[in-house]
C-alpha positions in Angstrom: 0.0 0.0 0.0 1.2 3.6 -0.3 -0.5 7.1 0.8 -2.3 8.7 -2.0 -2.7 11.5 0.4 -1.6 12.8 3.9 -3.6 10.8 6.7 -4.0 13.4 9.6 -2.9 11.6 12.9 -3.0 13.3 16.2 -0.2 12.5 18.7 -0.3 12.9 22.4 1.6 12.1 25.2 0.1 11.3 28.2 1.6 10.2 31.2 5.0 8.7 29.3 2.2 7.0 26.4 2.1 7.9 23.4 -1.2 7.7 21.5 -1.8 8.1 18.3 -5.2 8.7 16.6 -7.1 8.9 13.8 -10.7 10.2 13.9 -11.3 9.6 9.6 -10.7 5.6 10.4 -11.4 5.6 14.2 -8.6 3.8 15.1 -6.4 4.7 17.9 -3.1 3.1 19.2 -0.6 3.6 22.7 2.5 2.6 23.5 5.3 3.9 25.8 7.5 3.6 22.4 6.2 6.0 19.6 7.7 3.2 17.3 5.4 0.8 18.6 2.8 3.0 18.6 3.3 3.9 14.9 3.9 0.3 13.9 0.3 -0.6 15.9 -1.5 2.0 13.8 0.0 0.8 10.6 -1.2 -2.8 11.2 -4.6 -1.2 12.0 -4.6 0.4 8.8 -3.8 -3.1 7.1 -6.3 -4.5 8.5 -9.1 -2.0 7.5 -7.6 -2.3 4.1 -8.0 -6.3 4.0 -11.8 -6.3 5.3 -13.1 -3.2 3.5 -11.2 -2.8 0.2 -10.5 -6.3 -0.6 -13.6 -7.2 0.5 -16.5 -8.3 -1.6 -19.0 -4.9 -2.4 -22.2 -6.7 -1.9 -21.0 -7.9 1.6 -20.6 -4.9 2.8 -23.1 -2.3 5.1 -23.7 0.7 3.7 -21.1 1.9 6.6 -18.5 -0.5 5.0 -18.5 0.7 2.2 -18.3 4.6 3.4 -15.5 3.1 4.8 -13.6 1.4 1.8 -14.0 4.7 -0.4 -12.3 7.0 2.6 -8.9 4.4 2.5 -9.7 4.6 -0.9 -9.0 8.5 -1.2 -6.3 8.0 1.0 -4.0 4.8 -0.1 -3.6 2.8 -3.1 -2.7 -0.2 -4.0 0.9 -1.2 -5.1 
């Protein structure tokens, strides 16, 4: 996958945690190491990617598939 466009993240520390969040996919990760952090959010990412985009259309809600065209805008397939 690769960014088709910047994916806004907020990052906050809190108490020696990191989080990171992202309201578009409503994900959010935490980790004492922001490289942990980061690599959590990534594999969220991922895994929207594997059940929205790659996912059959007509098994989708109507949610889902609000959801596949945002990581759409956003990422593309390499």
């Amino acid at each position: 996958m690769k960014v088709k466009k910047e994916i806004p993240f907020e990052v906050t520390l809190e108490d020696d945690i990191y989080i990171i969040q992202n309201d578009i996919f409503d994900i959010f990760s935490f980790n004492r190491d922001l490289e942990k952090a980061k690599i959590e959010i990534e594999e969220q990412i991922q895994f929207l990617w594997s059940e929205y985009v790659l996912a059959n259309e007509e098994e989708l809600a109507p949610i889902g598939l609000v959801l596949k065209n945002l990581l759409l805008n956003y990422i593309k397939e390499i």
